[in-house]
DOVOZA-30197 format. One record per residue: residue number from 0; chain; x, y, z of N, C-alpha, C, CB in turn. Coordinates in steps of 0.1 Angstrom, whole numbers, plus 2048, in hexadecimal, padded with zeros to 3 digits. Glycine has a CB too. Example, Ala and Ser with C-alpha at 12.3 -4.5 7.8 and 13.67 -1.06 7.14 Angstrom:
<atoms>
   k c n_east n_north n_up ca_east ca_north ca_up c_east c_north c_up cb_east cb_north cb_up
   0 A    884     7C7  84E     87B      7D3   84E    884     7DF  84E     871      7D3   85A
   1 A    880     7EA  847     889      7F5   847    881     800  84F     88D      7FA   839
</atoms>
This chain:
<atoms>
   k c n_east n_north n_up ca_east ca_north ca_up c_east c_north c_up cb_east cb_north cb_up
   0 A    4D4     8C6  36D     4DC      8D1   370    4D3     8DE  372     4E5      8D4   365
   1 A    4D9     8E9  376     4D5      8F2   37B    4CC     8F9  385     4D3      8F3   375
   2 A    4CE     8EA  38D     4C9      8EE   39B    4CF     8F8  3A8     4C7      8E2   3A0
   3 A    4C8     8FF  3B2     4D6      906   3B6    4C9     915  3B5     4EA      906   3A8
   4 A    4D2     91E  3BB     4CC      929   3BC    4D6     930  3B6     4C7      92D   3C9
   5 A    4CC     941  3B5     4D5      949   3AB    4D7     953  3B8     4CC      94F   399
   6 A    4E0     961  3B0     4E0      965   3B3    4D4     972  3B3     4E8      963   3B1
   7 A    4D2     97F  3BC     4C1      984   3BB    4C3     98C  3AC     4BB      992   3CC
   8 A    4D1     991  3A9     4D3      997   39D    4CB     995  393     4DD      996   399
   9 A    4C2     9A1  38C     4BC      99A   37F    4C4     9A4  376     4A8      999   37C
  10 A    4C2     99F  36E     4C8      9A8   35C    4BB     9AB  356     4D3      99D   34E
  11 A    4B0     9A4  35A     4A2      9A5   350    4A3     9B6  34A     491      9A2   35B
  12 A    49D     9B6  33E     493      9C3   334    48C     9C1  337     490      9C6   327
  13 A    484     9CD  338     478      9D2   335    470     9D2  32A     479      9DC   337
  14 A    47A     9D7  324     47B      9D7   310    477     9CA  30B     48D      9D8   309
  15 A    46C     9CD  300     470      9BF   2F9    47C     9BE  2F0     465      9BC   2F0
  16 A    481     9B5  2EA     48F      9B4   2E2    486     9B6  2D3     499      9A4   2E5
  17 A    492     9BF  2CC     48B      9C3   2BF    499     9C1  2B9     481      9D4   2BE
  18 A    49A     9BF  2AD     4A1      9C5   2A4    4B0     9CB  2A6     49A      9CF   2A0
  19 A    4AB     9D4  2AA     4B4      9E6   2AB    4BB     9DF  2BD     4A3      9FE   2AD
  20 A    4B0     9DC  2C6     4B7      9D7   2D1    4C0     9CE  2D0     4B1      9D4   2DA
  21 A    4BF     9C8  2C6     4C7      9B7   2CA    4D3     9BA  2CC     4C7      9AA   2BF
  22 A    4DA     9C2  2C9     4EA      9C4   2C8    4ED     9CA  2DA     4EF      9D1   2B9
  23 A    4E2     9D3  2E1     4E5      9DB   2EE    4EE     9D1  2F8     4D5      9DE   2F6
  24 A    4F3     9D5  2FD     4F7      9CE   307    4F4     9D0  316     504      9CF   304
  25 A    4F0     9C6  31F     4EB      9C6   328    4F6     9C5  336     4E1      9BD   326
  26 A    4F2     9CC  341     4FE      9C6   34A    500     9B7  34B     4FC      9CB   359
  27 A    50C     9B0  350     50E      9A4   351    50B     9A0  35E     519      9A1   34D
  28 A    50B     995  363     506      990   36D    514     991  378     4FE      982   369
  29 A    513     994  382     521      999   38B    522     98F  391     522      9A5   395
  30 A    531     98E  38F     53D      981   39B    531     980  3A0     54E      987   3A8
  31 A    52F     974  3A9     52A      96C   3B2    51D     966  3AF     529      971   3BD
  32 A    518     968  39F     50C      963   3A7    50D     956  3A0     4FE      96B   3A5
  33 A    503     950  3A3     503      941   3A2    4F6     93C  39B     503      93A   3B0
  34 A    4FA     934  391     4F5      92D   38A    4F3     91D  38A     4FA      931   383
  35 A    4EB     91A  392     4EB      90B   397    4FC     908  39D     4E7      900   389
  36 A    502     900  399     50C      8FD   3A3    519     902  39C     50D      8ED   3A7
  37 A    516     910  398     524      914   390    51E     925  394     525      90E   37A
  38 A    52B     92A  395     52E      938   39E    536     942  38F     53D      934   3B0
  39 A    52D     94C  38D     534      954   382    53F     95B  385     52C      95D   37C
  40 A    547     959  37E     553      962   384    557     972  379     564      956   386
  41 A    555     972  36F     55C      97D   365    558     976  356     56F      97E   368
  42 A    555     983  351     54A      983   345    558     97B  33B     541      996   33F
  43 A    55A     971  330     560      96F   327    560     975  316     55E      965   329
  44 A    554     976  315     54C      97A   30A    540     97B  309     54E      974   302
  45 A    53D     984  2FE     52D      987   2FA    52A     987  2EE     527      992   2FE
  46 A    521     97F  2EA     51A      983   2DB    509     98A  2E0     518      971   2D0
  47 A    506     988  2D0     4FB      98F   2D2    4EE     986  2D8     4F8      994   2C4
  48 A    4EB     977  2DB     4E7      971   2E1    4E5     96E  2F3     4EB      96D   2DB
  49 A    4F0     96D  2F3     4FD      968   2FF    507     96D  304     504      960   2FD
  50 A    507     96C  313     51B      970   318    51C     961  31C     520      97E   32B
  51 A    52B     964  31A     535      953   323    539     95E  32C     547      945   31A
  52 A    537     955  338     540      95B   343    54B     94E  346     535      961   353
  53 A    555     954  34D     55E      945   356    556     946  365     575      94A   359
  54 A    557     93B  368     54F      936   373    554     92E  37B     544      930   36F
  55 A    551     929  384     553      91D   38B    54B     913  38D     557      920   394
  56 A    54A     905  388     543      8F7   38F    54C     8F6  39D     547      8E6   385
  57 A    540     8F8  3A4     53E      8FC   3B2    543     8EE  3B9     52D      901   3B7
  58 A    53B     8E1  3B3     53B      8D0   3B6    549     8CE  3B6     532      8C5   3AA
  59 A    551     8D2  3AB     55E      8CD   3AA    567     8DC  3A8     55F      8C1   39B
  60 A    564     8E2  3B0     56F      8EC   3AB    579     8F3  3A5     571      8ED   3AD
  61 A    570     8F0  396     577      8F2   38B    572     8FE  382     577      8E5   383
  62 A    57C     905  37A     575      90F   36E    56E     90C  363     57C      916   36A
  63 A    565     911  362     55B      908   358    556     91E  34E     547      8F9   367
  64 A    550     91A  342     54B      923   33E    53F     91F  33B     54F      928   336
  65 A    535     92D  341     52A      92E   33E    524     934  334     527      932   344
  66 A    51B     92E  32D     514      93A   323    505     93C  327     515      936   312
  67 A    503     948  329     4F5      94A   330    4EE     953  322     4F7      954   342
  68 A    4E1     951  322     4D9      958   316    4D8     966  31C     4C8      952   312
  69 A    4D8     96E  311     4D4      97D   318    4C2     97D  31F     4D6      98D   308
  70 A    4C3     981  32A     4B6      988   32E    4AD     98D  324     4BA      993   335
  71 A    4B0     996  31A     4A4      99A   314    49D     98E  30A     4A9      9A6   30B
  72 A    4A6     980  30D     4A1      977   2FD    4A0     96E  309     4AE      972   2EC
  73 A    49B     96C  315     499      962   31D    489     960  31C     49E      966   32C
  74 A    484     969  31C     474      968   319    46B     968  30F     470      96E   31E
  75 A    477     966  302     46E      962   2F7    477     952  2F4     46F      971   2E8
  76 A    467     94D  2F7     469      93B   2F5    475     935  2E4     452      934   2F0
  77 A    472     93E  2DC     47C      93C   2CE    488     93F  2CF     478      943   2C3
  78 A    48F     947  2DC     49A      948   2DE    49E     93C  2E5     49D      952   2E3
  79 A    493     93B  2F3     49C      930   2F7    49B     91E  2F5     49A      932   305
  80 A    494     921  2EA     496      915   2E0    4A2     911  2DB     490      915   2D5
  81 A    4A9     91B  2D2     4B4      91E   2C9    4C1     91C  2D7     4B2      931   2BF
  82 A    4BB     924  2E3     4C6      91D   2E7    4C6     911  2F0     4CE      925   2ED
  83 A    4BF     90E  2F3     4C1      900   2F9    4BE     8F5  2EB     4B3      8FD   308
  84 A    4C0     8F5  2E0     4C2      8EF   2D3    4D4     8F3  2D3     4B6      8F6   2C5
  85 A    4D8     8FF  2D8     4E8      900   2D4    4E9     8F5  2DF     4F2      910   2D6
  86 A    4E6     8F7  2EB     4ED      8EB   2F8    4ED     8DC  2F1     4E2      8EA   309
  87 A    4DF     8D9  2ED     4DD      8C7   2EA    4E4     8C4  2E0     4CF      8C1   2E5
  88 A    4EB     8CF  2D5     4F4      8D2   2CC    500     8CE  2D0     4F3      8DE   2C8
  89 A    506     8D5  2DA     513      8D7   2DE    512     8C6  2E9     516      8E9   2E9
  90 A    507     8C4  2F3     50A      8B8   2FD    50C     8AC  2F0     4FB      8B4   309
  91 A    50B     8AC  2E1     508      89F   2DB    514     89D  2D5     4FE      89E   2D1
  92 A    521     8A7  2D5     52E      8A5   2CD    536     8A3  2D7     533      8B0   2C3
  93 A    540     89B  2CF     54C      897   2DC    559     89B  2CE     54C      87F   2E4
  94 A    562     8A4  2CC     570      8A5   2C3    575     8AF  2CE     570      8AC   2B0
  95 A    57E     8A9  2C9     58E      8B2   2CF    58D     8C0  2C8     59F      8AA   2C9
  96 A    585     8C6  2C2     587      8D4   2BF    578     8DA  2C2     58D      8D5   2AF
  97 A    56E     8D7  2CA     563      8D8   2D0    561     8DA  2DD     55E      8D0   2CD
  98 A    562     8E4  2E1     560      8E4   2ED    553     8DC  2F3     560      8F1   2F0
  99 A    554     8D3  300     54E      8CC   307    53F     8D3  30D     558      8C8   30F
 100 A    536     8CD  30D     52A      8D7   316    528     8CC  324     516      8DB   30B
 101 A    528     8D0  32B     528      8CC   33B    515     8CA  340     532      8DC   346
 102 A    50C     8D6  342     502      8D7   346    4FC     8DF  33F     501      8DA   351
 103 A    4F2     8E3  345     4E4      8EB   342    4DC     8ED  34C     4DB      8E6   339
 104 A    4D7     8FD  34D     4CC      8FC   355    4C8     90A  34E     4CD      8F9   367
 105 A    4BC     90E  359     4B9      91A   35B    4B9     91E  367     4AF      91D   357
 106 A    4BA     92B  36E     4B6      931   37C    4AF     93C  37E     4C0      934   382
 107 A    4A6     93E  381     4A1      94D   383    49E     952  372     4AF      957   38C
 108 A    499     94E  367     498      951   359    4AB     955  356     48A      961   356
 109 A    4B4     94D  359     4C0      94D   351    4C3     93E  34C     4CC      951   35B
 110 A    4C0     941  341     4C3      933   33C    4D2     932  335     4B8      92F   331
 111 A    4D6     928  33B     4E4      925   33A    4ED     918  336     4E8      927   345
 112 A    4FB     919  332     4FB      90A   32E    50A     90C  331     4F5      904   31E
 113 A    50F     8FF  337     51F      8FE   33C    52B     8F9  336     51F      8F7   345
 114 A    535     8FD  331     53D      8F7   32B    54C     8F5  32B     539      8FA   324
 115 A    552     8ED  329     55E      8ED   32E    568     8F9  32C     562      8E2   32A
 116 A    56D     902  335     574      90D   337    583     905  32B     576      910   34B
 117 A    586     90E  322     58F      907   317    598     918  31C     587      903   300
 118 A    5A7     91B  31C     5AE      923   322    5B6     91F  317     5B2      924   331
 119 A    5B9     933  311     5C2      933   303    5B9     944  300     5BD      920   2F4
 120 A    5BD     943  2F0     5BA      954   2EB    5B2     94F  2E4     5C6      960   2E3
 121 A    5AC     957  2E0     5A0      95A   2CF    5A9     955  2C2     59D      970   2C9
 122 A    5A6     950  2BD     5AB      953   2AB    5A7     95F  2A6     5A4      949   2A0
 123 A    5A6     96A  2AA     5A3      974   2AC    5B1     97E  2AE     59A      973   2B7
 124 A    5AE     977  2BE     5BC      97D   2C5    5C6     976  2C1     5BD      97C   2D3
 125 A    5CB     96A  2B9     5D5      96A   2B8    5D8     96F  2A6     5D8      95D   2BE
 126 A    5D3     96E  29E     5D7      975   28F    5D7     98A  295     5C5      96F   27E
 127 A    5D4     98C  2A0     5D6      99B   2A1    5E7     996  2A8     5C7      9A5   2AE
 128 A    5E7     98C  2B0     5F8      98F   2B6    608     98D  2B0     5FA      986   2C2
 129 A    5FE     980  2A5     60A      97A   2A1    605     977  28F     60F      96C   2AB
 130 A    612     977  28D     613      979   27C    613     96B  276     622      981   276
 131 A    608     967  26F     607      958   271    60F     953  261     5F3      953   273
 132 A    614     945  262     61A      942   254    60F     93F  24F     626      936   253
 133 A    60E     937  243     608      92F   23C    605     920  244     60F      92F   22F
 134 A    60E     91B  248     60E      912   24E    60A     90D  25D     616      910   24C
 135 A    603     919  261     5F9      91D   26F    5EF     91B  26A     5FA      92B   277
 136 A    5EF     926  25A     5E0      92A   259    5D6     918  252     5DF      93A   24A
 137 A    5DF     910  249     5E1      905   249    5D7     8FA  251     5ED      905   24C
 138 A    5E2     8F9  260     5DD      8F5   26A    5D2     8FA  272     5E4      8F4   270
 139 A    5CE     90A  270     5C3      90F   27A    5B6     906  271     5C1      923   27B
 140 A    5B4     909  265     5AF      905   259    5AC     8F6  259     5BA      908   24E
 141 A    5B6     8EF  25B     5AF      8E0   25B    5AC     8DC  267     5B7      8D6   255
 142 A    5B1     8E2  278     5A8      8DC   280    599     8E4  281     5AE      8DB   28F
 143 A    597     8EF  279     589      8F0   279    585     8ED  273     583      8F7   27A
 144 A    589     8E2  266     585      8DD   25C    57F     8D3  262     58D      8DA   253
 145 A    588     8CC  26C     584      8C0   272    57A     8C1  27A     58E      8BB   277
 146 A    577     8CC  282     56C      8C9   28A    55E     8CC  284     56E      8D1   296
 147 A    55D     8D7  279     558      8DA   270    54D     8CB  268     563      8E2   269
 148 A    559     8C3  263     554      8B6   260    54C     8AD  269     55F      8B0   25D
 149 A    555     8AF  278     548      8A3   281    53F     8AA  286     54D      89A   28F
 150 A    53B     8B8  287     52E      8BE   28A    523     8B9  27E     530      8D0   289
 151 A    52B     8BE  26F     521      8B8   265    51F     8A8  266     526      8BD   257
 152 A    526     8A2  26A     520      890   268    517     88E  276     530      882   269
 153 A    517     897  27E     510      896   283    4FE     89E  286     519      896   287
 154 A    500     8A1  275     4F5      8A8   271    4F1     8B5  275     4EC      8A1   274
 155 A    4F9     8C1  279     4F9      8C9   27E    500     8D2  276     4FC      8C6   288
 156 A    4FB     8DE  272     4FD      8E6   267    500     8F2  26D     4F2      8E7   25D
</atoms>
């Protein structure tokens, strides 16, 4: 994976990443560009590592999410360990409450990894919309219990 050209857009720092930077936030990479055979369309989320954007697999013309490493942690080798260790992490589980990982690559120092586009709200967003019983909280509770359990048998902490 991750063959393909990118877009000329870089996000790179200047900056080294310290501390106090890690939280900054950098522009995101804009609609169109391309990441081996998947087209970014609109940022999804960001942590302090990473954005997911929604995307497109170009091959089959489908929505897929991306998570691309931030620019400033692309060029220190211990970041992109940790995350291409999350990808070989994520390509090694198969449950129904795990989202799927598709590919990997890098382009242009964006190192990235593909994953099945899952459509729905936050657990987040949904305890802000709706007033949950006991018997939601119950159920939210034991399917993460459950996936929780086959990450750990699968030695993964």
């Amino acid at each position: 994976g991750g063959a393909g050209t990118a877009s000329s857009t870089s996000v790179a720092s200047s900056k080294p990443p310290t501390a106090a930077r890690g939280r900054e936030k950098e522009p995101p990479l804009p609609a169109g560009t391309r990441l081996g055979g998947f087209e970014v369309r609109r940022v999804l989320g960001r942590g302090g590592m990473a954005t997911v954007y929604k995307a497109t697999q170009l091959s089959l013309n489908r929505p897929v999410a991306v998570k691309v490493l931030a620019a400033r942690f692309a060029k220190n080798p211990s970041f992109v360990e940790r995350f291409e260790r999350e990808a070989g992490a994520l390509a090694n589980l198969n449950h129904p409450n795990i989202v799927n990982i598709i590919d990997k690559g890098v382009v242009e120092d964006h190192y990235f990894f593909v994953m099945e586009m899952v459509e729905g709200i936050t657990l987040d967003q949904l305890l802000a919309q709706v007033e949950l019983t006991e018997r939601h909280y119950t159920h939210i509770i034991a399917e993460i219990s459950r996936a929780l359990t086959y990450v750990h048998s699968k030695g993964i902490i």
